[in-house]
N, C-alpha and C positions, 0 to 999 in steps of 0.2 A: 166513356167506357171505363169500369173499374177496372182497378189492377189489382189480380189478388195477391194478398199479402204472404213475404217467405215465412217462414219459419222465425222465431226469435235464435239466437245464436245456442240456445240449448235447447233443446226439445225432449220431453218425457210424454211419451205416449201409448195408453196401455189400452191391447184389443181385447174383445170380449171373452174370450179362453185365455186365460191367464196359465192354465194347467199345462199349455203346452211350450210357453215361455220362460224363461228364466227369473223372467225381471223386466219392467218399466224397462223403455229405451231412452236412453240419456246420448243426445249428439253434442256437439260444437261446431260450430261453422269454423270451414279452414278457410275454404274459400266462397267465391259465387258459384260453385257450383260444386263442392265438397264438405263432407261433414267427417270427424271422426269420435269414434266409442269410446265416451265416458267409461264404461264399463262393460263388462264381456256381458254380450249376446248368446242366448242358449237355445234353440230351438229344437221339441223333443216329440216324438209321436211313435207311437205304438202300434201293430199290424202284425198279424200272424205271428202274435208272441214274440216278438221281436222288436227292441226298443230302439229308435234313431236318436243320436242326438248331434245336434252341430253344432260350432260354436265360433261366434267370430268375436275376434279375442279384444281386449282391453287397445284400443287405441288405433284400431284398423281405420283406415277411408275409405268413405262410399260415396259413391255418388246418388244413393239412393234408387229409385227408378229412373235406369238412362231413356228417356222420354224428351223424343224433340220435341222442340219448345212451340210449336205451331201447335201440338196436340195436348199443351197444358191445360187446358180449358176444360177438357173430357178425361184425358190422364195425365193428373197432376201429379210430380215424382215425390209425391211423399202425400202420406194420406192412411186409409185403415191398411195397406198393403206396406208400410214402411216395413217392419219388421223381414216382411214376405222377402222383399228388395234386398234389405242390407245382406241375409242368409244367401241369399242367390249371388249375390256379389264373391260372396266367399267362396262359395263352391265354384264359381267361375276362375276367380284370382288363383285355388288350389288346383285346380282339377283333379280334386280328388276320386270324384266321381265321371263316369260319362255324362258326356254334357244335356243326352235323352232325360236319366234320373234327376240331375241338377233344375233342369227344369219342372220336372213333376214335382220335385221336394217345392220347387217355388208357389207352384199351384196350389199342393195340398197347404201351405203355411198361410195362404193367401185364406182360404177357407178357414182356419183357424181364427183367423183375424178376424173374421166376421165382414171377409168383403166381399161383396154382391156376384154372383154367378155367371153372370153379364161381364160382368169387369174382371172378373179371374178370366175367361175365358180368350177374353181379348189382350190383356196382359199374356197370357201364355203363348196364344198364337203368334204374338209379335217377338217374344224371346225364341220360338221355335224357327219363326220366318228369317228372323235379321240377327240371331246369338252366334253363327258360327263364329264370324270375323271377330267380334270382343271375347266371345271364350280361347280362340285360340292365338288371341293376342297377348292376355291378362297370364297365363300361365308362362 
């Protein structure tokens, strides 16, 4: 059985809409199961004339997509949804927003990304099923 390989200790990964990003994602590995931002995260979209934009700042930690590890095979915590993840991390750790929205910003950033419709969906329903305890731990 292969073992699929982590990330290298920095990671730059860019999704197919650039337009909605900031910038390339630049990590560092903290730990085995932590990363932190090289540089601020910006994710920005538009609707009803009305511009979002979020940003998670220069040097935050994420754990990327919190994804048990029995289910890394199908959803592995980092991938075209990195970006999707670290954003939803943020708005979890603030709660700036309700945690309903925090999740749809996760979905719609995930579509940005250029990730499969299938795998948004099922990312989302698993932040909806099992998010309450880590959002209202993180705040």
């Amino acid at each position: 059985m292969r073992r699929k390989r982590r990330p290298s200790a920095r990671v730059s990964a860019r999704g197919p809409a650039m337009d909605n990003w900031s910038r390339p994602l630049q990590l560092e590995e903290v730990d085995a199961r932590n990363w932190r931002l090289l540089e601020a995260l910006e994710y920005r979209r538009q609707a009803a004339g009305v511009e979002l934009r979020i940003e998670a700042p220069k040097g935050e930690v994420t754990d990327l997509a919190s994804v048990p590890r029995i289910l890394w095979n199908v959803f592995p915590p980092y991938g075209k949804h990195t970006k999707a993840a670290v954003i939803h991390d943020r708005l979890y750790k603030t709660g700036v927003l309700p945690r309903f929205l925090a999740d749809a910003i996760f979905r719609d950033a995930m579509e940005a990304s250029g990730v499969p419709l299938w795998r948004r969906w099922f990312m989302w329903a698993a932040v909806r099923l099992f998010g309450a305890k880590p959002y209202q731990g993180r705040r």
